[in-house]
ZAGUSE-546883 format. One record per residue: x, y, z of N, C-alpha, C, O, CB in turn. Coordinates in steps of 0.2 Angstrom, whole numbers, padded with zeros to 4 digits, always signed. Glycine has a CB too. Example, Ala and Ser with C-alpha at 12.3 -4.5 7.8 and 13.67 -1.06 7.14 Angstrom:
<pts>
+0066-0028+0039+0062-0022+0039+0066-0016+0039+0071-0017+0042+0057-0022+0045
+0064-0011+0035+0068-0005+0036+0064+0000+0039+0067+0006+0040+0070-0003+0029
</pts>
This chain:
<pts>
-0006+0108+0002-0006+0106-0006-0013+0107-0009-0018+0104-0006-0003+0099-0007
-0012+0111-0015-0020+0111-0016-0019+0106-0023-0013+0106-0025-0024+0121-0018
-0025+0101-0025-0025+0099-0029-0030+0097-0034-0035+0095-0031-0023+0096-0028
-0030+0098-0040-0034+0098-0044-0033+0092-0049-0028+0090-0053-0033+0104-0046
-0041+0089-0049-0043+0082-0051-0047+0081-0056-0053+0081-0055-0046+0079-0047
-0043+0081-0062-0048+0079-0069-0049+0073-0069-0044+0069-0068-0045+0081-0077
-0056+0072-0069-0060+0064-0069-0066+0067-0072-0068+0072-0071-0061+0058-0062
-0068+0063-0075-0076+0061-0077-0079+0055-0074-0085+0054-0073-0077+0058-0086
-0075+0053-0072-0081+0046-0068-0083+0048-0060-0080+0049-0054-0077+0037-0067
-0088+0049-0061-0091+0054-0053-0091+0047-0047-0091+0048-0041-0104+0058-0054
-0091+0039-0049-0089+0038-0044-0083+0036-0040-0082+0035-0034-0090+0035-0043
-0077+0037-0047-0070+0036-0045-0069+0044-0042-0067+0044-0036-0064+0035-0051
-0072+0050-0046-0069+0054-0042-0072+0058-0037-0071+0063-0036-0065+0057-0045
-0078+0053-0035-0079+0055-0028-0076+0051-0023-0073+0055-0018-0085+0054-0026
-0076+0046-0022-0069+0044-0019-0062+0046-0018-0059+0046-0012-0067+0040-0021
-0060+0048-0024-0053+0052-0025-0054+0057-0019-0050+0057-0014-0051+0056-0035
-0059+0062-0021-0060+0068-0016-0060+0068-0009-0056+0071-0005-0066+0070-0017
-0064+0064-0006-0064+0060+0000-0057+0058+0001-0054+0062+0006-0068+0054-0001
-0053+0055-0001-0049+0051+0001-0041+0058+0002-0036+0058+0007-0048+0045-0007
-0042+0061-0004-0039+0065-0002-0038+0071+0002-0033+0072+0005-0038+0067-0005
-0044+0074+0004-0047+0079+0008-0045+0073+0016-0043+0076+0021-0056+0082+0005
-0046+0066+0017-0043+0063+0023-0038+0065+0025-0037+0066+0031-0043+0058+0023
-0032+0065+0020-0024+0067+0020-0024+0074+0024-0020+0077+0028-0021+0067+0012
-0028+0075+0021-0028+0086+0024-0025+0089+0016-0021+0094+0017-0019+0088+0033
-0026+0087+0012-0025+0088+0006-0033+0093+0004-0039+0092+0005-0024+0079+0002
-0030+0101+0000-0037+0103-0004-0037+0101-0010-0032+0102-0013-0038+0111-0004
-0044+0099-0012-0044+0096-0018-0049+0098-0022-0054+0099-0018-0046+0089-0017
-0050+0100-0029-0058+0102-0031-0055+0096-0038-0050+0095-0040-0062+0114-0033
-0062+0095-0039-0064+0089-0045-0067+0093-0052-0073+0095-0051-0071+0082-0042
-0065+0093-0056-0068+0095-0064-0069+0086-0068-0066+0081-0067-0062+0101-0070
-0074+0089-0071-0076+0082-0077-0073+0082-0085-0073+0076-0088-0085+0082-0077
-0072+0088-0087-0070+0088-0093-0065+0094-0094-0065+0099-0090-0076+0089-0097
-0061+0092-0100-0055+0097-0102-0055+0105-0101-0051+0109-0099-0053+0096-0109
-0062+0107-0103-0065+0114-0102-0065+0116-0096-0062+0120-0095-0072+0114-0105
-0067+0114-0093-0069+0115-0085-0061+0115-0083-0059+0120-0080-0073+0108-0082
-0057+0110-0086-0051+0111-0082-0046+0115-0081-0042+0115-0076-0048+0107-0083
-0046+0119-0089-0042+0125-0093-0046+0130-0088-0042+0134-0086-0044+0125-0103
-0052+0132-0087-0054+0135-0085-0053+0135-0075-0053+0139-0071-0060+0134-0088
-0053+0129-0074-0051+0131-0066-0043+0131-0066-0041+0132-0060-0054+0125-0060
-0039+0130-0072-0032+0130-0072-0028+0138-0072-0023+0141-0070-0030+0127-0079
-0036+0141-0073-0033+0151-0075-0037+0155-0069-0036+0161-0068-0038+0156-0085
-0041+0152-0067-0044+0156-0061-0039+0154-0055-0037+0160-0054-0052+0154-0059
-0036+0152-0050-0033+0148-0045-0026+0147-0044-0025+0144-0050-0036+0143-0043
-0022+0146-0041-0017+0141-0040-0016+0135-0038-0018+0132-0033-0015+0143-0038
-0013+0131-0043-0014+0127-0040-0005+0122-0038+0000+0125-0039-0019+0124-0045
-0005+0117-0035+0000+0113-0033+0001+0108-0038+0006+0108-0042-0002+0111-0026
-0002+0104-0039-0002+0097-0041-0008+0095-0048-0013+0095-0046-0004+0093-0034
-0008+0094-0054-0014+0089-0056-0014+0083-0055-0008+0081-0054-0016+0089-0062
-0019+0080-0054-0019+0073-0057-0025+0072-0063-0030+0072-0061-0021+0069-0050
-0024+0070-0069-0026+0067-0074-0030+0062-0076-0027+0058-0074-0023+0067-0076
-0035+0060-0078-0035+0053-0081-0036+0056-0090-0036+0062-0092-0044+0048-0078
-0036+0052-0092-0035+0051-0099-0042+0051-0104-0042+0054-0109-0031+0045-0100
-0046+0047-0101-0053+0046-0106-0058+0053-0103-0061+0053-0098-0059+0038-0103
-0058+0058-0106-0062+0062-0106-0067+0063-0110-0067+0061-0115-0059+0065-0105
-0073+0069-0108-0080+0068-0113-0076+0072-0118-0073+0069-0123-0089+0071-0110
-0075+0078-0117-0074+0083-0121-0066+0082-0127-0064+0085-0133-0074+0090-0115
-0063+0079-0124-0056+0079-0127-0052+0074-0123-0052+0073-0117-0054+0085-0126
-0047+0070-0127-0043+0065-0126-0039+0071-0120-0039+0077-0121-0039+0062-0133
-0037+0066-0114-0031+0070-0109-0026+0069-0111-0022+0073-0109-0030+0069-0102
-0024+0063-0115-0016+0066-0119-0016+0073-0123-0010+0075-0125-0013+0059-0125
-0021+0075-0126-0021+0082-0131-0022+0085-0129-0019+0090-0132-0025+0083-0135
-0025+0086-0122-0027+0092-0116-0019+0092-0111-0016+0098-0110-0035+0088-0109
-0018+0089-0111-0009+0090-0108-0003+0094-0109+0000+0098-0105-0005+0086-0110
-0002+0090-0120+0001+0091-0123+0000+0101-0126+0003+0104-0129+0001+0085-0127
-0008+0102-0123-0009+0108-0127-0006+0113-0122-0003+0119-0123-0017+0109-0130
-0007+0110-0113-0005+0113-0107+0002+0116-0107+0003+0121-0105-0007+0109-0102
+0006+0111-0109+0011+0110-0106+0014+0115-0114+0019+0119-0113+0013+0100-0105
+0011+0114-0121+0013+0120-0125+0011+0126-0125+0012+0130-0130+0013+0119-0130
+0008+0128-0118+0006+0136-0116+0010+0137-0112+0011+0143-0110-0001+0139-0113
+0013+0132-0109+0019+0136-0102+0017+0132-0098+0021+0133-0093+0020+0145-0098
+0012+0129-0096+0011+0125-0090+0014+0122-0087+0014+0117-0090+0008+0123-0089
+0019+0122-0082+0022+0120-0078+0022+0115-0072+0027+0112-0070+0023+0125-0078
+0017+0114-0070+0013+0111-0063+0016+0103-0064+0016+0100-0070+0002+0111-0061
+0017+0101-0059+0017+0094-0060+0010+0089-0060+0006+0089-0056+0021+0093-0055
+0010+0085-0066+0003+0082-0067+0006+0075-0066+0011+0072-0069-0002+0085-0074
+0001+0071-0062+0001+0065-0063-0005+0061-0067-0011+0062-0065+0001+0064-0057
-0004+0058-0072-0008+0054-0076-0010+0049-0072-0007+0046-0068-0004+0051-0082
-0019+0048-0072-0019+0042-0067-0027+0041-0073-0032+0044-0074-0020+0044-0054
-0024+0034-0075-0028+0029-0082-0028+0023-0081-0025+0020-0077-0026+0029-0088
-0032+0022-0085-0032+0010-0087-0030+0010-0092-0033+0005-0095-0040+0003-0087
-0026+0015-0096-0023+0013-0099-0017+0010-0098-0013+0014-0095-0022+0017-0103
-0013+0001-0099-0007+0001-0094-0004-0002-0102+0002-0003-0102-0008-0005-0087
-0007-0002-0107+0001-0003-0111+0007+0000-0111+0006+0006-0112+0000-0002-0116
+0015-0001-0110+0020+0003-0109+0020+0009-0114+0022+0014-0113+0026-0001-0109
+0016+0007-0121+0017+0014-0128+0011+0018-0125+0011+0023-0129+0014+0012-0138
+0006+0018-0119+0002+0023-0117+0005+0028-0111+0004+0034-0111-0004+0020-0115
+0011+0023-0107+0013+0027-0102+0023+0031-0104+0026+0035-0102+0013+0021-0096
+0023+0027-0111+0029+0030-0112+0027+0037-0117+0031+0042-0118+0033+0025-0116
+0019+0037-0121+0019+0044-0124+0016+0047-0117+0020+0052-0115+0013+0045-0133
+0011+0046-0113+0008+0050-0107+0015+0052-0106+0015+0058-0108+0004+0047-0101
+0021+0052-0104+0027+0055-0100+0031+0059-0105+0035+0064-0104+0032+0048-0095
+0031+0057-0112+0033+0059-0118+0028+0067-0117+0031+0072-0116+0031+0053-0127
+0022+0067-0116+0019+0074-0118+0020+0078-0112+0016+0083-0112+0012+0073-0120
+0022+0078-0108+0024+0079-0101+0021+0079-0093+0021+0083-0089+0025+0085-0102
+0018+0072-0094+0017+0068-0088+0023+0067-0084+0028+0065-0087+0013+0063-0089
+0023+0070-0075+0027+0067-0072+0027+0063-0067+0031+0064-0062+0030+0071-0070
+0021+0058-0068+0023+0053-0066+0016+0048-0070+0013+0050-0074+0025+0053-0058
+0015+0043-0067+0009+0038-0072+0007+0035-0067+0012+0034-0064+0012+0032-0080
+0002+0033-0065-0003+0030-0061-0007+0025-0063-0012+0028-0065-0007+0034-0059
-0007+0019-0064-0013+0015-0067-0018+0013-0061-0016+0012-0055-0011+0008-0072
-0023+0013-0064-0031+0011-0059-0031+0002-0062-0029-0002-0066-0042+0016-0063
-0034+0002-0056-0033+0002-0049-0029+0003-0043-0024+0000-0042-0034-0002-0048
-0031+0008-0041-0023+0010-0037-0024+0011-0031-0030+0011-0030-0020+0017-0038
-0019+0010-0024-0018+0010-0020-0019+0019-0017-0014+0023-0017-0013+0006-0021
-0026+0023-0013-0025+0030-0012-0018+0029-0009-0013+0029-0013-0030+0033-0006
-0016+0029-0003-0011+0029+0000-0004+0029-0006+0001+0033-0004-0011+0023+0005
-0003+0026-0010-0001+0025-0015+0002+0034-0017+0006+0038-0016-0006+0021-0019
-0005+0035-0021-0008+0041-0023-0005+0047-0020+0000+0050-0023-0015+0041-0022
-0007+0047-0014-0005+0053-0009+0003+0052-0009+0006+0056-0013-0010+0053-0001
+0008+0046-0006+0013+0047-0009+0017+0050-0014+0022+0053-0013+0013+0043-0009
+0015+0049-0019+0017+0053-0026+0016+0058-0025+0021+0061-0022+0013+0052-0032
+0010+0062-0025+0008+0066-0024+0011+0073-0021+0011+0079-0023+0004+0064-0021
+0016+0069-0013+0020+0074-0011+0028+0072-0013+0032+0076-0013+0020+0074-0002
+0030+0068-0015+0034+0064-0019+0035+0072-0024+0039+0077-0023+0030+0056-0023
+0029+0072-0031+0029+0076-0035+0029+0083-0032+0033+0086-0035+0025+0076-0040
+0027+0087-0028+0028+0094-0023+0036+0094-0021+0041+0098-0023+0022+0094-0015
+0037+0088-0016+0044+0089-0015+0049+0091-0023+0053+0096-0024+0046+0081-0010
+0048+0087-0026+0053+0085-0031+0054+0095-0035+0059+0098-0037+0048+0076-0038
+0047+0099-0036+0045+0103-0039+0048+0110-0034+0050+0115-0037+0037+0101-0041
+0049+0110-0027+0052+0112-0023+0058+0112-0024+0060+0117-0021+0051+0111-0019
+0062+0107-0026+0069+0104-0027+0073+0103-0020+0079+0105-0018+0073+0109-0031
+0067+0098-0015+0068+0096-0009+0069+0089-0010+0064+0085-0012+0064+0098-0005
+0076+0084-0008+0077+0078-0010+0072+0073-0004+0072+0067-0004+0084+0076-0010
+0069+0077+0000+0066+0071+0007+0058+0077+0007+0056+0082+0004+0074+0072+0019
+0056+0074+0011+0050+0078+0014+0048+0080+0017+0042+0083+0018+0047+0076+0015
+0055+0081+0023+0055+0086+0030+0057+0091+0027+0062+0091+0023+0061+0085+0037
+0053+0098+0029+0056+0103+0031+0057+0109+0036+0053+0111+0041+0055+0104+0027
+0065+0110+0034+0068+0113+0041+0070+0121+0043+0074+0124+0040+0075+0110+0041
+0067+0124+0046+0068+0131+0047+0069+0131+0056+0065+0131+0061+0061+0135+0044
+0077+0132+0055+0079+0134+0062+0076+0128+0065+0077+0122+0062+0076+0141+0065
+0073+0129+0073+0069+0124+0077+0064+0121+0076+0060+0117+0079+0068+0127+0082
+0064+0123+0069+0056+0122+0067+0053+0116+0062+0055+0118+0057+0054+0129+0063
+0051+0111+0062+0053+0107+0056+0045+0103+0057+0041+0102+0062+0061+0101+0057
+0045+0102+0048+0037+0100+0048+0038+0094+0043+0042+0095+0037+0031+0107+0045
+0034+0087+0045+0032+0085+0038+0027+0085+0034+0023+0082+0038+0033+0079+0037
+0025+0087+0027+0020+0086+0024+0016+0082+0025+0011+0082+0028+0021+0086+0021
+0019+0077+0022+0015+0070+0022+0014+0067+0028+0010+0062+0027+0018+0066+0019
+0015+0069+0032+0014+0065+0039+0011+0070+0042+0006+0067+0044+0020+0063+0044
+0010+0076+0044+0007+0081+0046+0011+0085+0053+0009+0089+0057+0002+0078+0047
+0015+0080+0053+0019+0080+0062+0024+0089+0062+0028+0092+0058+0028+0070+0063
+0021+0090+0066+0025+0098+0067+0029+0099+0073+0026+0098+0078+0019+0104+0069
+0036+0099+0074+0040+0100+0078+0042+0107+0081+0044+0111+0077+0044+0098+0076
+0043+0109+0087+0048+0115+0086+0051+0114+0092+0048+0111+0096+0044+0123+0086
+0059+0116+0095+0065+0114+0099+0063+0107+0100+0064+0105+0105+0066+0118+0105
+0060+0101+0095+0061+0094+0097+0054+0092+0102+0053+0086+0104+0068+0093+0101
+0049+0098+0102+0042+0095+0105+0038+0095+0101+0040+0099+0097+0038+0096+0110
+0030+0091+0098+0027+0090+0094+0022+0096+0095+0022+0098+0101+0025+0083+0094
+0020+0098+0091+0014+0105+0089+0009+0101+0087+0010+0097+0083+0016+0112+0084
+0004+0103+0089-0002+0099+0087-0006+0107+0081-0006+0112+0083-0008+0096+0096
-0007+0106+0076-0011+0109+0072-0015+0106+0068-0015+0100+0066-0007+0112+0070
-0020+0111+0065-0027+0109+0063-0025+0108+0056-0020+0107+0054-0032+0114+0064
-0032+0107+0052-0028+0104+0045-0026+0110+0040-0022+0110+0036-0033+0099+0040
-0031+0116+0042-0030+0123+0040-0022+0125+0041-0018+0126+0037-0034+0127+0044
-0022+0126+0049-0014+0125+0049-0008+0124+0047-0002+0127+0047-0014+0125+0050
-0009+0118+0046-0004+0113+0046-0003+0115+0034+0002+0115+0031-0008+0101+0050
-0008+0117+0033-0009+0119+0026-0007+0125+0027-0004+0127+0022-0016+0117+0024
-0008+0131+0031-0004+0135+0031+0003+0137+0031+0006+0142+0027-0006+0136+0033
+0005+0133+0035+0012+0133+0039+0016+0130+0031+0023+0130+0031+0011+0127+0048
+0013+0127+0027+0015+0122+0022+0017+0130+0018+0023+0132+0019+0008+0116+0019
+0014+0133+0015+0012+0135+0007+0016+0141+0009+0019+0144+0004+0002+0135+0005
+0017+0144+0018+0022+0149+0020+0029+0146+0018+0033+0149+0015+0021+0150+0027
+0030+0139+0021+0037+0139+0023+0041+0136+0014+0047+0137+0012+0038+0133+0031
+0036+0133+0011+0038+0132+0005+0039+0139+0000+0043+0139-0005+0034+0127+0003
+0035+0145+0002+0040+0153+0000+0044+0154+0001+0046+0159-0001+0040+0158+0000
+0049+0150+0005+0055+0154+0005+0054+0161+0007+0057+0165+0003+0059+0153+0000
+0051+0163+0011+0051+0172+0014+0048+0176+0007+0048+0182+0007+0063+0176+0016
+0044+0173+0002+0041+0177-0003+0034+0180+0001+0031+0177+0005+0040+0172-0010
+0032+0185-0002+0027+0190+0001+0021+0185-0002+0022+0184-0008+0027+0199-0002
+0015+0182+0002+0010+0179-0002+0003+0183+0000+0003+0186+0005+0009+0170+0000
-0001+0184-0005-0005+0188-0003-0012+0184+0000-0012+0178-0002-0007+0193-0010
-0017+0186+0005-0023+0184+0008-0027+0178+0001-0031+0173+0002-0028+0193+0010
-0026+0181-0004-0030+0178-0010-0026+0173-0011-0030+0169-0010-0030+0182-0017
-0017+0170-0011-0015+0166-0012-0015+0161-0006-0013+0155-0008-0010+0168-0016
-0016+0162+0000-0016+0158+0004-0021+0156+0005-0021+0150+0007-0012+0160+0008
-0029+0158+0005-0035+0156+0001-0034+0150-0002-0035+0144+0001-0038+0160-0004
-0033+0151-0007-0032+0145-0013-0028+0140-0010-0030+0134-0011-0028+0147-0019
-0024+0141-0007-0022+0133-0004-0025+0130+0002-0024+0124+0004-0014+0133-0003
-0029+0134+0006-0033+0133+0011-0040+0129+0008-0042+0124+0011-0033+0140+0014
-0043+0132+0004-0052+0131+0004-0052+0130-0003-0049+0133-0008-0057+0140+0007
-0057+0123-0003-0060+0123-0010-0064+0126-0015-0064+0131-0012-0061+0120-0010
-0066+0126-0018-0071+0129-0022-0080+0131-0017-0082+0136-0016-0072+0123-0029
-0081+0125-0017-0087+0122-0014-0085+0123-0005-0089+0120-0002-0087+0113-0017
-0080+0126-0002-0081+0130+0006-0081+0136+0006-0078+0140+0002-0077+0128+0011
-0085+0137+0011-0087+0144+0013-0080+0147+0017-0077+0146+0022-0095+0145+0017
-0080+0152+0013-0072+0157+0018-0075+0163+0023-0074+0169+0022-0065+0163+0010
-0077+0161+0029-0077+0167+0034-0073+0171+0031-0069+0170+0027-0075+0166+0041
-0075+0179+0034-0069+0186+0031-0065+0187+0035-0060+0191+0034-0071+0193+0030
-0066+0183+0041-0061+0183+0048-0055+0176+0046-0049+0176+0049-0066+0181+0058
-0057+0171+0042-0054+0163+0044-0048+0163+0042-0045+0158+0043-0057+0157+0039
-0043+0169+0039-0034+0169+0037-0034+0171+0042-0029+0168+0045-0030+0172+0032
-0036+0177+0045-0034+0179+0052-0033+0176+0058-0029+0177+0061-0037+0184+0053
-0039+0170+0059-0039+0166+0065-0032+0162+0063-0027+0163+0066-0047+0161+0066
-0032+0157+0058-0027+0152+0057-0019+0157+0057-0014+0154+0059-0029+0147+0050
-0020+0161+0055-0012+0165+0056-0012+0166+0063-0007+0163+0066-0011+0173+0053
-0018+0169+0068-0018+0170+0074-0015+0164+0080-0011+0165+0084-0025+0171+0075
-0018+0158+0077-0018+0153+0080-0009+0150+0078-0006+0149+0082-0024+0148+0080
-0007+0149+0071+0002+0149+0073+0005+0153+0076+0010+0151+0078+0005+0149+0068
+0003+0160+0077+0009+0162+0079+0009+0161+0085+0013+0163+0089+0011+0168+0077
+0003+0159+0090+0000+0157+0095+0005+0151+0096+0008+0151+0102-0007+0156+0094
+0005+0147+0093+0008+0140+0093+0014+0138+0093+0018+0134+0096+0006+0138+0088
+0016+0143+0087+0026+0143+0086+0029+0150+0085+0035+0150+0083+0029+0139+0078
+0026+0155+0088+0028+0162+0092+0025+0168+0090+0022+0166+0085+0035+0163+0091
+0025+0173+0091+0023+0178+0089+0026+0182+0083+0022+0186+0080+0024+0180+0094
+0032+0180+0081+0035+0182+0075+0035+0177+0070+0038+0179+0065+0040+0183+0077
+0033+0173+0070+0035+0168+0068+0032+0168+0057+0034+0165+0052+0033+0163+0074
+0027+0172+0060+0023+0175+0052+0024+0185+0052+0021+0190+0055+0011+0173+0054
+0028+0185+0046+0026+0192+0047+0019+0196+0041+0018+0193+0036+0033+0195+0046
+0016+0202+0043+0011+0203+0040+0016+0211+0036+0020+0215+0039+0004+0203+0046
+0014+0211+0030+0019+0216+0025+0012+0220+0024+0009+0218+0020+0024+0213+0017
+0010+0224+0027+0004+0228+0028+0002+0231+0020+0006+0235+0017+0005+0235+0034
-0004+0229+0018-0006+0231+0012-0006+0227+0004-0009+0228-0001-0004+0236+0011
-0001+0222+0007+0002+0215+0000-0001+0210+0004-0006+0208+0002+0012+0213-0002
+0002+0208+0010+0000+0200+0011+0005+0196+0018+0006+0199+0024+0002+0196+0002
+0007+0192+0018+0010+0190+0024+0017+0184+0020+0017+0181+0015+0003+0187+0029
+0021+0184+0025+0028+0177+0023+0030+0176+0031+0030+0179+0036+0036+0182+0017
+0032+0170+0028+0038+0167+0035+0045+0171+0036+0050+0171+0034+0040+0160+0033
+0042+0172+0040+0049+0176+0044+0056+0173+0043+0059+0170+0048+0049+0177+0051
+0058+0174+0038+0066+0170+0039+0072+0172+0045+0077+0170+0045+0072+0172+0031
+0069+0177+0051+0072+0177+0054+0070+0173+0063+0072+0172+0068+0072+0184+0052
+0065+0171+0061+0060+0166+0066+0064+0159+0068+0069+0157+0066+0052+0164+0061
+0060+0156+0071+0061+0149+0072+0068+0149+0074+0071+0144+0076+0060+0143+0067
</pts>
């Protein structure tokens, strides 16, 4: 899950960063609305999470202006704003879910896959291919009922594949859910981590569509 963190306060959201990147969560942090519109058009992303006091512009205005270009992502609002008329217009302008600070990370990251599952239109958090079954949020990897141990790269790969449904993802898009802004992408590092699943849960188990990109083998597991 790659996620993307509007805050202005560099000590909350250095924490936030940390906390998330513990999970095995990719995360990059912007400080202002500008910045955010701007890392919203370069990358893909999974998830936002919001706060509301920003330098440049209110995040209820920055939302509401998102959400009236087509943006679609699921954003979590996370503010000290706790009046119910702040959390009833935040969800009014198309927040899908509301967070107030002080919060619980663990909390946080719950939602988090909570809002991905929900955006998938998966009612639980396991998911099942054939022998093959993974949970996000937990990180536990199964295949015929023994545990696969994978890296966090992996386990982030194995993610961002099986949630295409067999769709062709290209080297660029599987990047993005891998590596943040701020890490360095060896030119070999998609190839090792593809290497090492099919190493892990078969040889087929990723196919490569020579010249587009690579998908999960709906014929695998």
């Amino acid at each position: 899950m790659r996620v993307l963190l509007i805050e202005d306060d560099e000590l909350i959201a250095h924490g936030i960063l940390a906390g998330l990147r513990a999970h095995n969560l990719t995360v990059d942090g912007v400080a202002t609305a500008a910045l955010a519109e701007a890392a919203l058009s370069t990358v893909h992303w999974d998830v936002v999470i919001l706060d509301l006091g920003l330098p440049d512009e209110d995040g209820m205005s920055l939302l509401q202006r998102l959400r009236a270009g087509g943006m679609a992502l699921p954003v979590l609002v996370l503010t000290a704003r706790d009046a119910v008329e702040a959390r009833v217009a935040g969800l009014r302008a198309g927040a899908d879910d509301y967070l107030l600070k002080p919060f619980d990370l663990s909390e946080l990251v719950a939602r988090l896959h909570a809002l991905l599952r929900r955006a998938a239109g998966r009612s639980v958090d396991l998911i099942e291919h054939g022998a093959l079954r993974l949970d996000p949020a937990s990180g536990e990897v199964s295949l015929n009922g023994k545990a696969v141990v994978l890296s966090r790269r992996e386990l982030a790969l194995l993610a961002v594949l099986l949630q295409a449904h067999g769709r062709i993802l290209s080297p660029d898009q599987l990047k993005d859910s891998l590596y943040s802004f701020s890490e360095e992408i060896e030119s070999n590092a998609l190839n090792v981590h593809i290497h090492h699943l099919r190493r892990k849960l078969g040889a087929d188990v990723i196919e490569t569509v020579r010249g587009v990109g690579y998908r999960f083998s709906m014929d695998s597991a």
